[in-house]
Structure formats: C-alpha cells, structure tokens
N, C-alpha and C positions, 0 to 999 in steps of 0.2 A: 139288365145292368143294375146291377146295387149299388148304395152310395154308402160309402163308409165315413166314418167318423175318424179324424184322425186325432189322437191320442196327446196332448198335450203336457209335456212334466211341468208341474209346478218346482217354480225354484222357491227358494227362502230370500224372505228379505233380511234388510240387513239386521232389523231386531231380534227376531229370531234367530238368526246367525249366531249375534253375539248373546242373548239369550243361554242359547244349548252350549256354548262356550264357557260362559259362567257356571253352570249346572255342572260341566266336567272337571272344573277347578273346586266345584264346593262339593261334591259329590264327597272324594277322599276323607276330607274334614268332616265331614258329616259321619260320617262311617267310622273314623277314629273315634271322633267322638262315643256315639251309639257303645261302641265294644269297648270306651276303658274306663267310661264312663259311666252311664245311664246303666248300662247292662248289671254292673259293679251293685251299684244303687239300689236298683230292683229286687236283686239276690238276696243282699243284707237285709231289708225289707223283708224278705220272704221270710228269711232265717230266725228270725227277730220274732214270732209265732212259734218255733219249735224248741223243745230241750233234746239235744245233740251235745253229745260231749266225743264225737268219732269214733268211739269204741262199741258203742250199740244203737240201735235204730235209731232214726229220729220221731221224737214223739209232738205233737200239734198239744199244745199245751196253751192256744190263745193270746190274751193278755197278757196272762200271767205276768213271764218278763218282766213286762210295764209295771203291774202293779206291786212284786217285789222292790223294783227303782223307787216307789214310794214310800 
C-alpha cells in the first residue's frame, strides 16, 4: 500500500488578491506611458549624436551638435 500525499491549492489572500488587481489597472498606464513617452525620449537622445538630414545616411557625428549650440 503507498501513502500518497494529497495535493493541496494554495489560495491567495486577500493582499495579493488586491495586489495583482492594482498591477492590472497600472499595468496599461504604464505601458502608455513607456510608448509615447520614454520611447519618444530615448530616440531623440539617440538622434541628437547623428547629422541626418533624411535624404542621405545618417552619420555619428558625436557632440558635435552640442558643441555647434555653443
């Protein structure tokens, strides 16, 4: 005879409940965020090191930028 173990679910309590409830309401916001925002940000950032004028490659040109602004 084998004695088995029997398999218990763990439930959630109630903070976790409302926990992972929060996380699905901030979830969206967070993500809008990220993509019209931050994403935005980063790019120009990027851009901001290169001479690109759309018509031919873009060239890493550094500072430069900056230092012509002065």
């Amino acid at each position: 005879m084998s004695t088995g173990v029997i398999a218990t679910k763990k439930r959630r309590t109630l903070r976790q409940s409302r926990r992972l409830t929060a996380y699905a309401f901030l979830l969206p916001n967070a993500l809008g965020f990220l993509a019209l925002t931050l994403i935005p940000i980063l790019v120009a950032f990027g851009l901001s090191f290169l001479n690109w004028d759309f018509a031919n490659p873009a060239e890493f040109i550094g500072v430069k930028n900056f230092a012509r602004l002065l």
